[in-house]
Backbone of each chain as ProteinMPNN parsed JSONL, in Angstrom:
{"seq_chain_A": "XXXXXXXXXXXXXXXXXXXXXXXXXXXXXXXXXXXXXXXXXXXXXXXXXXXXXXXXXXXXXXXXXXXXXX", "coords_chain_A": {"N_chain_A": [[-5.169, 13.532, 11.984], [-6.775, 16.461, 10.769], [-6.866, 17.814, 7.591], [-6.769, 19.603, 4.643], [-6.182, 19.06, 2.427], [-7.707, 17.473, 0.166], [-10.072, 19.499, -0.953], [-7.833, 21.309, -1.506], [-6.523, 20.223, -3.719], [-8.65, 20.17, -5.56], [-9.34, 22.349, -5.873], [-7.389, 23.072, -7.297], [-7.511, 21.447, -9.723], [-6.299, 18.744, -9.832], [-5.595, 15.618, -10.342], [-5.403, 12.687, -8.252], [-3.372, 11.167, -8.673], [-1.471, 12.803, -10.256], [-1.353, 14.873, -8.102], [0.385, 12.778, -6.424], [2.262, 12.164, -7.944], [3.535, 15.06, -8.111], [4.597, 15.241, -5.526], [6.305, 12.898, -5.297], [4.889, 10.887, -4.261], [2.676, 7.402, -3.784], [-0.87, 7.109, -5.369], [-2.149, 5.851, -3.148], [-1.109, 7.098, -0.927], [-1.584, 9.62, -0.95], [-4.442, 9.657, -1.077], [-4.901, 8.312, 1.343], [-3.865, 10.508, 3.288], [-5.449, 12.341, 2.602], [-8.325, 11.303, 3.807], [-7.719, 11.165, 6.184], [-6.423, 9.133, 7.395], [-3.889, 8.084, 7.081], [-1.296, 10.372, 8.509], [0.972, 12.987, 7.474], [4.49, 12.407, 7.456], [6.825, 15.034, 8.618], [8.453, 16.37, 6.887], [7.151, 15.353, 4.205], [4.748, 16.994, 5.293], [5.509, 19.53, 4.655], [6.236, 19.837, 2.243], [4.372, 19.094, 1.087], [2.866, 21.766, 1.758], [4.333, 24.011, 0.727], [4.248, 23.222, -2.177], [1.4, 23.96, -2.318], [1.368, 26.562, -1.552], [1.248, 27.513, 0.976], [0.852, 28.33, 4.866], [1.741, 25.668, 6.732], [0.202, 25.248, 8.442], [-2.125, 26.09, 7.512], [-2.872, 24.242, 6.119], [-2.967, 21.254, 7.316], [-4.373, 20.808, 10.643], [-4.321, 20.216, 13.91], [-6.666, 20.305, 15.471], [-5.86, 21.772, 17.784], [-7.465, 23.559, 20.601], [-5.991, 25.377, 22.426], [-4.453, 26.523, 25.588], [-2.213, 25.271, 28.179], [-0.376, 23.143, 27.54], [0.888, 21.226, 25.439]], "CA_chain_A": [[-5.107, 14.985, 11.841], [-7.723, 16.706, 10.229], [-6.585, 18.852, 6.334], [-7.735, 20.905, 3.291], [-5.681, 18.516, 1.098], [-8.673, 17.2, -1.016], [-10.231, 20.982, -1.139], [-7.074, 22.521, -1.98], [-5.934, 19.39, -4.893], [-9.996, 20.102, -6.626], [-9.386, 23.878, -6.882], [-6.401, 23.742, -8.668], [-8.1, 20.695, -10.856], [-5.171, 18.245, -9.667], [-5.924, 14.298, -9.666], [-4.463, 12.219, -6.969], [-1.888, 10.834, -9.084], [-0.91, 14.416, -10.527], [-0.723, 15.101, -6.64], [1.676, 12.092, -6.063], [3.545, 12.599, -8.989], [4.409, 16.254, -7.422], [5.013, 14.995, -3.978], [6.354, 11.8, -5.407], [4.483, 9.477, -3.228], [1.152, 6.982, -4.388], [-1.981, 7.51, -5.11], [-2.647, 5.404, -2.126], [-0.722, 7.964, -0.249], [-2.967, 10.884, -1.113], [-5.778, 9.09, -0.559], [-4.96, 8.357, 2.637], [-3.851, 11.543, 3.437], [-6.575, 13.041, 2.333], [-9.116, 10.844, 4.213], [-7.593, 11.352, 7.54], [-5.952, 7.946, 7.315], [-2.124, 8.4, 7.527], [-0.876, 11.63, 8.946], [2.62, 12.846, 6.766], [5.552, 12.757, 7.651], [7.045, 16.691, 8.711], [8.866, 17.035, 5.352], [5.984, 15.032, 3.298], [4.11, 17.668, 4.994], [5.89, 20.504, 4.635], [6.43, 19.662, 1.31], [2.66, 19.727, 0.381], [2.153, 23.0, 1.849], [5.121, 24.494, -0.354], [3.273, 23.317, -3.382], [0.379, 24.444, -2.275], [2.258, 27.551, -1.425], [0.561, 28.105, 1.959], [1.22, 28.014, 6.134], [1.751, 24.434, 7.229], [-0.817, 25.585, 9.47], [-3.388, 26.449, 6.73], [-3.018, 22.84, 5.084], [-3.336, 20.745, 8.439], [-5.35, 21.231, 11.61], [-4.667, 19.297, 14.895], [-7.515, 20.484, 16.377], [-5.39, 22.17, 19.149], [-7.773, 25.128, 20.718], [-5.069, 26.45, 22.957], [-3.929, 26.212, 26.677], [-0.646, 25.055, 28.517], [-0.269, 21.971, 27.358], [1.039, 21.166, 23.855]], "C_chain_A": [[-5.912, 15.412, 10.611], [-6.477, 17.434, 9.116], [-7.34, 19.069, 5.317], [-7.1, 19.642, 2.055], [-7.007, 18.086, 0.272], [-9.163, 18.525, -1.693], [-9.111, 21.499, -1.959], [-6.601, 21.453, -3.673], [-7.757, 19.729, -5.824], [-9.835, 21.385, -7.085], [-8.05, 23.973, -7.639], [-6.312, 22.367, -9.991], [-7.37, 19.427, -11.076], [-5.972, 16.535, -9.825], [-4.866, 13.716, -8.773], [-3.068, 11.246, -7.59], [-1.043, 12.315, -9.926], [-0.274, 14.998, -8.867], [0.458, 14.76, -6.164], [2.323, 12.467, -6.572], [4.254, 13.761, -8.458], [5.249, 15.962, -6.388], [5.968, 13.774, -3.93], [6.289, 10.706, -4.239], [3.015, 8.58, -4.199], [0.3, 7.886, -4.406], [-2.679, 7.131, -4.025], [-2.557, 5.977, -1.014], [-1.537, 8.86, 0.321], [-4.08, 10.57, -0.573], [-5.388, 9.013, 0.842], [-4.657, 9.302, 3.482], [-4.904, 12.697, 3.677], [-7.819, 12.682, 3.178], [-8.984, 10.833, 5.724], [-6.897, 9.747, 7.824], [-4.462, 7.583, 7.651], [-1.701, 10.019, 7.604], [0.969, 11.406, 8.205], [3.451, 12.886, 7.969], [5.686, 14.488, 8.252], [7.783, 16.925, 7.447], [7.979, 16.519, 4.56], [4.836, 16.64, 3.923], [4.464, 19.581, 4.826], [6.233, 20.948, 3.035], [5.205, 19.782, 0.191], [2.512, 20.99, 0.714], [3.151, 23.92, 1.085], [4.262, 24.265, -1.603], [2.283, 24.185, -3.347], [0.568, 27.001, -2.126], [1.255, 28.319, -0.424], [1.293, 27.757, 3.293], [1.264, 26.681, 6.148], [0.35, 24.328, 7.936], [-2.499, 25.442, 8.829], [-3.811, 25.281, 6.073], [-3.703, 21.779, 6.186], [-3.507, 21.427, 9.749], [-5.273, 19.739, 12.661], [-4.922, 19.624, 15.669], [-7.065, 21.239, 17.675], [-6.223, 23.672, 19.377], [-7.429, 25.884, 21.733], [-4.803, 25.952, 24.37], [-2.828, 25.828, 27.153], [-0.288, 24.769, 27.711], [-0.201, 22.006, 25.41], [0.083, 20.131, 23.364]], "O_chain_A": [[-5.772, 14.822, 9.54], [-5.341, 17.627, 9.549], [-8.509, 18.704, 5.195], [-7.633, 19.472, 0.959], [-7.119, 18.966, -0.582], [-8.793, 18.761, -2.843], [-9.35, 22.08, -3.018], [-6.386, 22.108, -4.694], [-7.74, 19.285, -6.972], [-10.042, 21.73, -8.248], [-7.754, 24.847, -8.454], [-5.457, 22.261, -10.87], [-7.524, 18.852, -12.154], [-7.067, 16.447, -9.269], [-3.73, 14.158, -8.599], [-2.087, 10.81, -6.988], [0.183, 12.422, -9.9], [0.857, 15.392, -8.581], [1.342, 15.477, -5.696], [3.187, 13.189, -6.074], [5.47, 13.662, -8.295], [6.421, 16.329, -6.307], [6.471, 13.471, -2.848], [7.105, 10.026, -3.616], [2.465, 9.136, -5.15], [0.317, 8.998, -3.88], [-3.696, 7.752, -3.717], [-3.362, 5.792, -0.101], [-2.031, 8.983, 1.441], [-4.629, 11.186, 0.341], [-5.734, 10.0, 1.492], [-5.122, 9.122, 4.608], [-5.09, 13.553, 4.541], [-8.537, 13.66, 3.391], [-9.932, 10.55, 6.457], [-7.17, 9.405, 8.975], [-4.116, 6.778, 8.516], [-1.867, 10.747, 6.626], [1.783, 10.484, 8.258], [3.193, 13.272, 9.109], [4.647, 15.145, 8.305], [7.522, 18.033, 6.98], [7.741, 17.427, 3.763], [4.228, 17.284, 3.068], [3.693, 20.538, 4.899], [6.443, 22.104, 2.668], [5.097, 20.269, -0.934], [1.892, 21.591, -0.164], [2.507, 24.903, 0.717], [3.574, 25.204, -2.004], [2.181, 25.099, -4.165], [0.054, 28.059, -2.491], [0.619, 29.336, -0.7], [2.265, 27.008, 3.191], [0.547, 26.324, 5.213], [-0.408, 23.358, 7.895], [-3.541, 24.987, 9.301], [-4.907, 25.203, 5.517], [-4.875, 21.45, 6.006], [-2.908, 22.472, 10.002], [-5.812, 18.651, 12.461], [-4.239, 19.626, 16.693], [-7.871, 21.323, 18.601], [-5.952, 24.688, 18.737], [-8.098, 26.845, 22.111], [-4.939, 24.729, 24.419], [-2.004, 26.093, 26.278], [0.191, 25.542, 26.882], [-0.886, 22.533, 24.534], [0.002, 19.887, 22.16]]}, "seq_chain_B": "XXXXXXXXXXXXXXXXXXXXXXXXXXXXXXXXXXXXXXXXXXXXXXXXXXXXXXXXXXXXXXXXXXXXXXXXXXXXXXXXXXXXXXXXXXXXXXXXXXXXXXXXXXXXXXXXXXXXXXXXXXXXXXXXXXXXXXXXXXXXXXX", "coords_chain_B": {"N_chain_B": [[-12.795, 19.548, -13.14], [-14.385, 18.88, -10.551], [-15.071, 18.48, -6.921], [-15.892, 16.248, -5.93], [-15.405, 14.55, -8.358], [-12.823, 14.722, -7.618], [-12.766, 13.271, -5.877], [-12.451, 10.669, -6.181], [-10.528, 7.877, -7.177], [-7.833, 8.129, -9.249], [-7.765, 5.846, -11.882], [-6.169, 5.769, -14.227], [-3.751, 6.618, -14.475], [-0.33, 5.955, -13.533], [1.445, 6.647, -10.404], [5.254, 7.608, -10.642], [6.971, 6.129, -8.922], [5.089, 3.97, -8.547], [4.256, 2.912, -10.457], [7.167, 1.937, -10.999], [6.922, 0.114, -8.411], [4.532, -1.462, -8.927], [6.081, -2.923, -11.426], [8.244, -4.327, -9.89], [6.452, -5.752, -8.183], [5.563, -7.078, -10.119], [7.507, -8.636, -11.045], [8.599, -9.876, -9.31], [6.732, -12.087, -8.481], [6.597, -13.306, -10.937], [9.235, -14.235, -10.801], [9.06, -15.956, -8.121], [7.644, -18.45, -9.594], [8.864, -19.093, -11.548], [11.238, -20.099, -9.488], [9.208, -22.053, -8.418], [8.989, -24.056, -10.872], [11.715, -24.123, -11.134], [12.285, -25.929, -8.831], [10.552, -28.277, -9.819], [11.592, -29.401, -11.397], [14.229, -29.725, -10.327], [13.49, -31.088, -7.918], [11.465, -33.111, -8.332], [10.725, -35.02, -6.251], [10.73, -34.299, -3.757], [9.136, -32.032, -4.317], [6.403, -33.438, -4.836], [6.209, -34.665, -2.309], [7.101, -33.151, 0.006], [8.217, -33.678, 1.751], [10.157, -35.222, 1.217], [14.207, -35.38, 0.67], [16.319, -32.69, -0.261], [19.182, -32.526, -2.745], [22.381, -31.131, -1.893], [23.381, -29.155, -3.568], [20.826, -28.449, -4.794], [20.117, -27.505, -2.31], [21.928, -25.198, -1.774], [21.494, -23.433, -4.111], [18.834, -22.273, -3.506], [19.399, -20.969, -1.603], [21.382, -19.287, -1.701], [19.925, -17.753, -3.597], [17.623, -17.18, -2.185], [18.786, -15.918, 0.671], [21.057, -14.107, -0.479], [19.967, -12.458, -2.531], [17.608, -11.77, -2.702], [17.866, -10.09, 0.072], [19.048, -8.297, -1.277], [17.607, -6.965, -3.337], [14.782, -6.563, -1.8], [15.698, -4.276, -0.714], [16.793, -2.646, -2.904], [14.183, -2.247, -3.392], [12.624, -0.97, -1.088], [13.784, 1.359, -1.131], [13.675, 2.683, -3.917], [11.18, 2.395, -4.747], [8.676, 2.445, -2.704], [7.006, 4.441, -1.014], [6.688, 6.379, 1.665], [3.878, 6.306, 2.839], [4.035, 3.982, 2.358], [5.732, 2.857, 3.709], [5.089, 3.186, 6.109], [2.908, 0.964, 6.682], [3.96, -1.424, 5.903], [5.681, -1.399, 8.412], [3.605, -1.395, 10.304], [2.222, -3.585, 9.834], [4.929, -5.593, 10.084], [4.974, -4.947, 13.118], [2.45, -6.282, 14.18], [2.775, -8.63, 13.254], [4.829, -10.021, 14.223], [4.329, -9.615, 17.102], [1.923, -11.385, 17.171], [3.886, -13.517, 16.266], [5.576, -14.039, 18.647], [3.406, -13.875, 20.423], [2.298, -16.109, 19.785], [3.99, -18.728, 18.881], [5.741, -19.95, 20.975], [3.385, -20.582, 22.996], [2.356, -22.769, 21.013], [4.458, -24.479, 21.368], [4.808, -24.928, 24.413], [2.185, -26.182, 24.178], [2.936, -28.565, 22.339], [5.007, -29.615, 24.056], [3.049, -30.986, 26.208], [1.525, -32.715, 24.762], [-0.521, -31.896, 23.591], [-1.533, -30.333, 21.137], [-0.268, -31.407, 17.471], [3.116, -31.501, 16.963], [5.475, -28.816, 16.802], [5.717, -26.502, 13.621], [8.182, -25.043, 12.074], [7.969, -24.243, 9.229], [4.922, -23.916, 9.162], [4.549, -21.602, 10.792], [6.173, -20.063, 9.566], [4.819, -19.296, 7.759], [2.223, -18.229, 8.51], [3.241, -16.115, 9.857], [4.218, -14.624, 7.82], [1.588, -13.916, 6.458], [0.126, -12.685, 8.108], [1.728, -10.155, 8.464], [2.162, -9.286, 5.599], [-1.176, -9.267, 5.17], [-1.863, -7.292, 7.239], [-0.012, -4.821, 6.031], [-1.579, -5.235, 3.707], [-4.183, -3.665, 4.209], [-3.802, -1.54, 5.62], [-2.009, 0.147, 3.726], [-4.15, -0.387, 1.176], [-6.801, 0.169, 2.125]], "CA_chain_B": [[-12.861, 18.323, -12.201], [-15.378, 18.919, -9.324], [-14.678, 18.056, -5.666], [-16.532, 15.131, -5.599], [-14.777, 14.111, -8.687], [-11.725, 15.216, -7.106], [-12.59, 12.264, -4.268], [-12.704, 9.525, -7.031], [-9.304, 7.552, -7.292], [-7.294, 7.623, -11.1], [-6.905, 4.646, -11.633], [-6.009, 5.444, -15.286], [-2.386, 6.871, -14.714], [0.285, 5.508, -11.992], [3.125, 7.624, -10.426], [6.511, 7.046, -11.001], [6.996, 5.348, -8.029], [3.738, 3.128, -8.372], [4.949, 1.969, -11.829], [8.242, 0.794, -9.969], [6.455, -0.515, -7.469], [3.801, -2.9, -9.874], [7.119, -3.658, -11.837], [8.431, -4.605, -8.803], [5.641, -7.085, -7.537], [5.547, -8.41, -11.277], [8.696, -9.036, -11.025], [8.775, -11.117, -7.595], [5.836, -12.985, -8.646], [7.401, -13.85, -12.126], [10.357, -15.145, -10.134], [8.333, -17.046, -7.438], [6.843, -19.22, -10.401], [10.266, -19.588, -11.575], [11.457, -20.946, -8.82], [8.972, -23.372, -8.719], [9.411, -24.726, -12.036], [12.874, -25.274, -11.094], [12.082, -26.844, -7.917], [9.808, -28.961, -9.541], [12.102, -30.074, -12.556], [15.447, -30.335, -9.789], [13.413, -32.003, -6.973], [10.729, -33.39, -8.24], [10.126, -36.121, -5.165], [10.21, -32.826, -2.619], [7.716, -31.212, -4.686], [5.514, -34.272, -5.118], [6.164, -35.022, -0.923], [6.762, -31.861, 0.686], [9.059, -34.085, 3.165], [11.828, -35.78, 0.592], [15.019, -34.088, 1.54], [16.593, -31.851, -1.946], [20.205, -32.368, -3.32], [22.986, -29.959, -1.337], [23.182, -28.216, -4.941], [19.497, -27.335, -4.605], [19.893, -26.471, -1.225], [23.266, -23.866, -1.612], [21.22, -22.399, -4.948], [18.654, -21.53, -3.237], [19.406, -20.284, -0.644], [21.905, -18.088, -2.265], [18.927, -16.871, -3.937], [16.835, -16.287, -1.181], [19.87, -15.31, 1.879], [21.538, -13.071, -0.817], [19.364, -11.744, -3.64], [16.257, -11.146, -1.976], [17.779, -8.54, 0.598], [19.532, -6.542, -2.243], [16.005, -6.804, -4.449], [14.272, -5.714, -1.364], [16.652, -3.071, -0.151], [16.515, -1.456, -3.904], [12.544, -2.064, -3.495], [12.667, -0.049, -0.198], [14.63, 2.546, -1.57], [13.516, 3.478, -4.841], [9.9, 2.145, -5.087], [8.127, 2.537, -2.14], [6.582, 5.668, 0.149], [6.256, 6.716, 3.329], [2.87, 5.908, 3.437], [3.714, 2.129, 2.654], [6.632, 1.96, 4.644], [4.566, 2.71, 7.607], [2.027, -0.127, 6.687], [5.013, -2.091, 6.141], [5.895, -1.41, 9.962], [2.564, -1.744, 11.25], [2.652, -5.522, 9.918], [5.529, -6.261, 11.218], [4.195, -5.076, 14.345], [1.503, -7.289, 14.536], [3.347, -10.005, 12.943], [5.901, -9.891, 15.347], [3.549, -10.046, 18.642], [1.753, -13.317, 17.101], [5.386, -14.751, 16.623], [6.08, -13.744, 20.466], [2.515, -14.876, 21.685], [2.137, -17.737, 19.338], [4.628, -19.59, 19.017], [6.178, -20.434, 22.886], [2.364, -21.429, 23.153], [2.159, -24.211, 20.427], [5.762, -25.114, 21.592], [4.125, -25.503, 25.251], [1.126, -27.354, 23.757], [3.395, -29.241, 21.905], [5.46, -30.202, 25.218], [2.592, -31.264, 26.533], [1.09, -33.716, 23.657], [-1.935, -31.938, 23.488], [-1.373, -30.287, 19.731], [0.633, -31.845, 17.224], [4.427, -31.245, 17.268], [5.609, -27.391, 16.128], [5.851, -26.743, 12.453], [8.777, -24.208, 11.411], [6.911, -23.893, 8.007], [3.687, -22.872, 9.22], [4.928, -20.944, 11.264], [6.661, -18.855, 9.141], [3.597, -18.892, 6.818], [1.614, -17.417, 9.464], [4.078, -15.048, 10.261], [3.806, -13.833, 6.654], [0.347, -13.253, 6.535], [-0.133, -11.735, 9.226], [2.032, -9.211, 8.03], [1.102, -9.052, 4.088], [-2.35, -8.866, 5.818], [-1.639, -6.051, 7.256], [0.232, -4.367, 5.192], [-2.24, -4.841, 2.248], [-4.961, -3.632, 4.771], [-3.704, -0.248, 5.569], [-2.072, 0.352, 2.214], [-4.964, 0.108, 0.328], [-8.2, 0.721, 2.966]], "C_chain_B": [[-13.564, 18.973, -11.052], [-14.779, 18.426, -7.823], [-15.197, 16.974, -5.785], [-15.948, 14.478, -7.044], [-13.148, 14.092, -8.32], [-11.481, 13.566, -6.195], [-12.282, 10.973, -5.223], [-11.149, 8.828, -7.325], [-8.962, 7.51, -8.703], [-6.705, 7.063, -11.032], [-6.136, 4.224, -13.366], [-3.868, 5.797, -15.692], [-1.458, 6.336, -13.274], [1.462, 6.651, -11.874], [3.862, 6.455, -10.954], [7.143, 5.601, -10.117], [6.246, 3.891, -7.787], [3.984, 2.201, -9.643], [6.131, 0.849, -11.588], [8.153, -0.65, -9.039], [5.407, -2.131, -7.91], [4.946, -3.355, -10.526], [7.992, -4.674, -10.757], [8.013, -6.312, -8.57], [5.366, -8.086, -8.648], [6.533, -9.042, -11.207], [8.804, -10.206, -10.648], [7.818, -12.36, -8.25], [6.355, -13.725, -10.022], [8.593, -15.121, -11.514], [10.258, -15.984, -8.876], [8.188, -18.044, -8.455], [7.925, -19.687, -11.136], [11.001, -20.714, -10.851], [10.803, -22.21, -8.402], [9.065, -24.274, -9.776], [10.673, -25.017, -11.588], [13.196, -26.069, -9.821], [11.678, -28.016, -8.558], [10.86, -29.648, -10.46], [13.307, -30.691, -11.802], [15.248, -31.096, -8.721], [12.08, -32.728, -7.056], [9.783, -34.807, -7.151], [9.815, -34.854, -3.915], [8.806, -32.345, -2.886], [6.743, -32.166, -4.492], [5.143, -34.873, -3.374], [5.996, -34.098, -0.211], [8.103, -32.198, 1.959], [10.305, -34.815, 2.937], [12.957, -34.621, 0.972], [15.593, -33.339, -0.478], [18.034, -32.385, -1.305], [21.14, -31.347, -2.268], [22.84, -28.861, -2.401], [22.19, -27.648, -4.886], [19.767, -26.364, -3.884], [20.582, -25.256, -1.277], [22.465, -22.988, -3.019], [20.05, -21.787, -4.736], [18.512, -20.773, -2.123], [20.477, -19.162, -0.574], [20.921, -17.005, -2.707], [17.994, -16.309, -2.892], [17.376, -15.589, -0.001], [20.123, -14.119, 1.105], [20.538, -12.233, -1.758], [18.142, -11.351, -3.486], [16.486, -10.084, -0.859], [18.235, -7.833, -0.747], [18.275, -6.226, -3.235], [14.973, -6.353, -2.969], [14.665, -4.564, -0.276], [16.429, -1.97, -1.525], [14.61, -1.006, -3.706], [12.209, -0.833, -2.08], [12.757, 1.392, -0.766], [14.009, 3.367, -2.701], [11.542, 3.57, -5.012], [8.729, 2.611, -4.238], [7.563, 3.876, -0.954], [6.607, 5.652, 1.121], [5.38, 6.274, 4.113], [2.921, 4.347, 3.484], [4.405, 1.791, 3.624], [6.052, 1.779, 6.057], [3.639, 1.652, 7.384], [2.646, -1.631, 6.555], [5.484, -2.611, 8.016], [4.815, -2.043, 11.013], [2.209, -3.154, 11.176], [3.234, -6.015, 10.317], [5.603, -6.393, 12.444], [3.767, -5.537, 14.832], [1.909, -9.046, 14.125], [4.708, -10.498, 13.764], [5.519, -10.302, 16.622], [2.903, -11.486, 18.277], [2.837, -13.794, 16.921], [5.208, -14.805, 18.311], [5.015, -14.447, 21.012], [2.091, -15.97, 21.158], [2.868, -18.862, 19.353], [4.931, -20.006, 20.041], [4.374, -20.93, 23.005], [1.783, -22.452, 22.552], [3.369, -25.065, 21.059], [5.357, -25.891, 23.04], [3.496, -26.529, 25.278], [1.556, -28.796, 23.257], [4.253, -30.297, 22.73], [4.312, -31.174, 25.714], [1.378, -32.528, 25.909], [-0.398, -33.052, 23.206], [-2.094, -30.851, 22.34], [0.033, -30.723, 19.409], [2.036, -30.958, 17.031], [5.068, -29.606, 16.224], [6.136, -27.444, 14.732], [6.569, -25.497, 11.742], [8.308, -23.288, 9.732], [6.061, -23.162, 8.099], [3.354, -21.599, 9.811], [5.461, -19.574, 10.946], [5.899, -18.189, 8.083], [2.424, -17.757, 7.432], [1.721, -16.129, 9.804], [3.904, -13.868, 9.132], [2.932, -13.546, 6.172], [-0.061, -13.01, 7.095], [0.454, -10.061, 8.613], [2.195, -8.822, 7.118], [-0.238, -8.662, 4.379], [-2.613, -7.212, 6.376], [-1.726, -5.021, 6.505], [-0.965, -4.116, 4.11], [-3.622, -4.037, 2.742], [-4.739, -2.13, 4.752], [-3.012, 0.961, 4.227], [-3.368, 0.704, 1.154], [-6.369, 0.437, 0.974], [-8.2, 1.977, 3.307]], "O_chain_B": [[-12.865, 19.899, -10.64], [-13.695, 17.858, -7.962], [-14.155, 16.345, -5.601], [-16.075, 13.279, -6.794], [-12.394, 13.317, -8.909], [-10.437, 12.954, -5.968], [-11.662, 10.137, -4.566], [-10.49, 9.69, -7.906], [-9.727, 6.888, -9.44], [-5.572, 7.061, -10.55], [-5.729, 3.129, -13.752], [-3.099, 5.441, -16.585], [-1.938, 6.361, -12.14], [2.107, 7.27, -12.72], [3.64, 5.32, -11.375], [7.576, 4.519, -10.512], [6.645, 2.962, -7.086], [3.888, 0.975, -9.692], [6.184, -0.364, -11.79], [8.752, -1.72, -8.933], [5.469, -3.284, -7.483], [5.044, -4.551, -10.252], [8.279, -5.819, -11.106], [8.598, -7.392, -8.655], [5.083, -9.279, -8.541], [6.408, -10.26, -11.334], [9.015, -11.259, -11.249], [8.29, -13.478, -8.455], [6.461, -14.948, -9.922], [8.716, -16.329, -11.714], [11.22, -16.672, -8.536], [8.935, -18.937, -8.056], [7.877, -20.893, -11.38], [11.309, -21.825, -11.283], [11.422, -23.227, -8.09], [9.254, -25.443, -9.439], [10.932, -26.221, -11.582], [14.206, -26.768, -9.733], [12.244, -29.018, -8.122], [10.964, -30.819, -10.097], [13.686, -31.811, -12.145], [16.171, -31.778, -8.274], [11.513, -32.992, -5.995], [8.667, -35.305, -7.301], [8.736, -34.672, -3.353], [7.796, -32.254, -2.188], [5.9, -31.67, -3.744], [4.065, -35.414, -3.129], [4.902, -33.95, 0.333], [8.692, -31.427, 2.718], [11.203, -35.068, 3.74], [12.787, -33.473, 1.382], [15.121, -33.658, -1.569], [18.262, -32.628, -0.12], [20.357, -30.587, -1.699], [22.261, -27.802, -2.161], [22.209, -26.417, -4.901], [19.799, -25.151, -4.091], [20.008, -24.24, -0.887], [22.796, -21.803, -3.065], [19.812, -20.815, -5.454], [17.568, -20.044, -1.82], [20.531, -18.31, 0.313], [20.944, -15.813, -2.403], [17.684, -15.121, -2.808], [16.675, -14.699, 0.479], [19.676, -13.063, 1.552], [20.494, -11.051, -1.417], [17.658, -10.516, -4.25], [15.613, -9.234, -0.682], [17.674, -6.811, -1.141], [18.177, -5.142, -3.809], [14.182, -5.502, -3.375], [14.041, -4.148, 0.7], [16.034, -0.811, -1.391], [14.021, 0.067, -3.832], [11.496, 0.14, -2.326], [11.911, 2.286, -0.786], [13.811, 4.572, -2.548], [10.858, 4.55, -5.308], [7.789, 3.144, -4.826], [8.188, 3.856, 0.106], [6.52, 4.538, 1.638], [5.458, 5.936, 5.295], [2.267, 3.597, 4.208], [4.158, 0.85, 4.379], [6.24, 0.884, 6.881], [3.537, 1.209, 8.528], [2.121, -2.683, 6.92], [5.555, -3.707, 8.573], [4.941, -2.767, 12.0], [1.941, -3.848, 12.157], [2.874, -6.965, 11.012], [6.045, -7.375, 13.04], [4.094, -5.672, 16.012], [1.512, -10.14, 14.525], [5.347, -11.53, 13.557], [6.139, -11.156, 17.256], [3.207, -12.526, 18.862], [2.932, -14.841, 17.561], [4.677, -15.718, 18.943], [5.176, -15.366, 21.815], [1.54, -16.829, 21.846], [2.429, -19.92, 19.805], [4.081, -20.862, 20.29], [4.385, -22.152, 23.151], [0.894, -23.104, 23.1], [3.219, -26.274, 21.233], [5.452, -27.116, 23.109], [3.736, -27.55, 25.924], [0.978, -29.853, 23.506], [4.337, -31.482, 22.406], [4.658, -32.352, 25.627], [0.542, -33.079, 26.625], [-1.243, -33.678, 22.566], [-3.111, -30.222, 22.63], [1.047, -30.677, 20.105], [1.943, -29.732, 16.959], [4.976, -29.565, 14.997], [6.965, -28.322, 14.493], [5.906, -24.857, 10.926], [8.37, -22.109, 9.381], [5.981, -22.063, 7.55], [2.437, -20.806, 9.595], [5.378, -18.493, 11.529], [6.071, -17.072, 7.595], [1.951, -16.758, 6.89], [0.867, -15.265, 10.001], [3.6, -12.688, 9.309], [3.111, -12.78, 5.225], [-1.248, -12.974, 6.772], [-0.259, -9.081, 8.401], [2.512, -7.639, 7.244], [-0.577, -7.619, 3.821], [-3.346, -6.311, 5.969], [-2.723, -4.364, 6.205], [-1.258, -2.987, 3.714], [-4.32, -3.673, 1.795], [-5.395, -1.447, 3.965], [-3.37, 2.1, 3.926], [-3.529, 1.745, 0.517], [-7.131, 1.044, 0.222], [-9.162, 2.453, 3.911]]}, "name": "protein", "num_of_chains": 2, "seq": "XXXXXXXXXXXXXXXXXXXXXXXXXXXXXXXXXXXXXXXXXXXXXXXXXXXXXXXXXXXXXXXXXXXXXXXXXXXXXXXXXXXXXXXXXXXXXXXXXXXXXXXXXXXXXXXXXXXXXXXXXXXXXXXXXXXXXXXXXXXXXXXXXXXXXXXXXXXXXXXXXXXXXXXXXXXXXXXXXXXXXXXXXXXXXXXXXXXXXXXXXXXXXXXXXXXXX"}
């Protein structure tokens, strides 16, 4: 699942252990997070977009561009 | 900090968790090296053979140590140290270390029926087993 997390952790000047530390998870976490590598959890990610203090929606992107079918 | 410094890993501060977590693996590894020293000092014909048999005393101390004190040291390690993101890389090893048990073994055991490799080796077996899934693990963890 595609996200903004790297984008949104550079504009507010964050490093990826400043990140964890918030979220308390690794830096290996983030990183992988960030790289499209491990998709969170629903409270890991619900939990970043609180920080971030945006939609769930606005943080991650799974590509869905609409129709029946979930 | 720039985006493209943004992408760069810091490797100069650890979380909280990550501190735990290297304390942790110093730990284990401290007390691996331990245990051989007192293997080597309480059985030293085992160590020096690999196939002498140990003392009952050895055997009941450690296997106290490794039956009992290794789940509650990696039950706290679960618990306090480790993420989400490891535990699934955790999983995904045992995953794969799980299907080579299932399709490896019953096929040396076969082979082994059949004389045509030598006779099955509980040991290597379980060596195998554990790098397969350390392998793993250390694969999606840190790649």
């Amino acid at each position: 699942m595609k996200n903004k997390l790297k984008v949104l952790r550079a504009m507010r000047d964050w490093s990826q252990a400043q990140l964890g530390e918030a979220l308390d998870v690794s830096r290996q976490a983030v990183n992988a997070i960030e790289t499209g590598k491990y998709d969170p959890s629903l409270p890991l990610a619900f939990k970043i977009s609180r920080l971030f203090n945006l939609p769930i929606e606005e943080v991650f992107d799974d590509e869905f561009t609409g129709g029946n079918n979930a | 900090m720039n985006l493209q410094e943004a992408t760069m890993p810091d490797l100069k501060k650890l979380t909280k968790r990550e501190q735990l977590n290297r304390y942790f693996l110093i730990g284990s590894f401290a007390a691996g090296i331990l245990l051989v020293l007192l293997m080597t000092v309480m059985e030293p014909n085992y160590v020096a053979s690999n196939v002498a048999d140990i003392s009952a005393v050895t055997a009941i101390i450690f296997a106290v140590l490794w039956g009992l004190g290794m789940p509650v040291i990696a039950y706290i390690w679960h618990i306090k140290a480790i993420d989400e993101q490891e535990a699934a890389a955790y999983r995904d090893g045992a995953y794969y270390a799980a299907y080579a048990l299932m399709f490896g073994a019953p096929t040396w055991w076969v082979l082994a029926k059949g004389n045509v490799v030598p006779p099955v080796n509980n040991e290597i077996i379980f060596i195998i087993f554990n790098f397969i899934w350390l392998g793993v693990w250390f694969y999606k963890k840190y790649t």
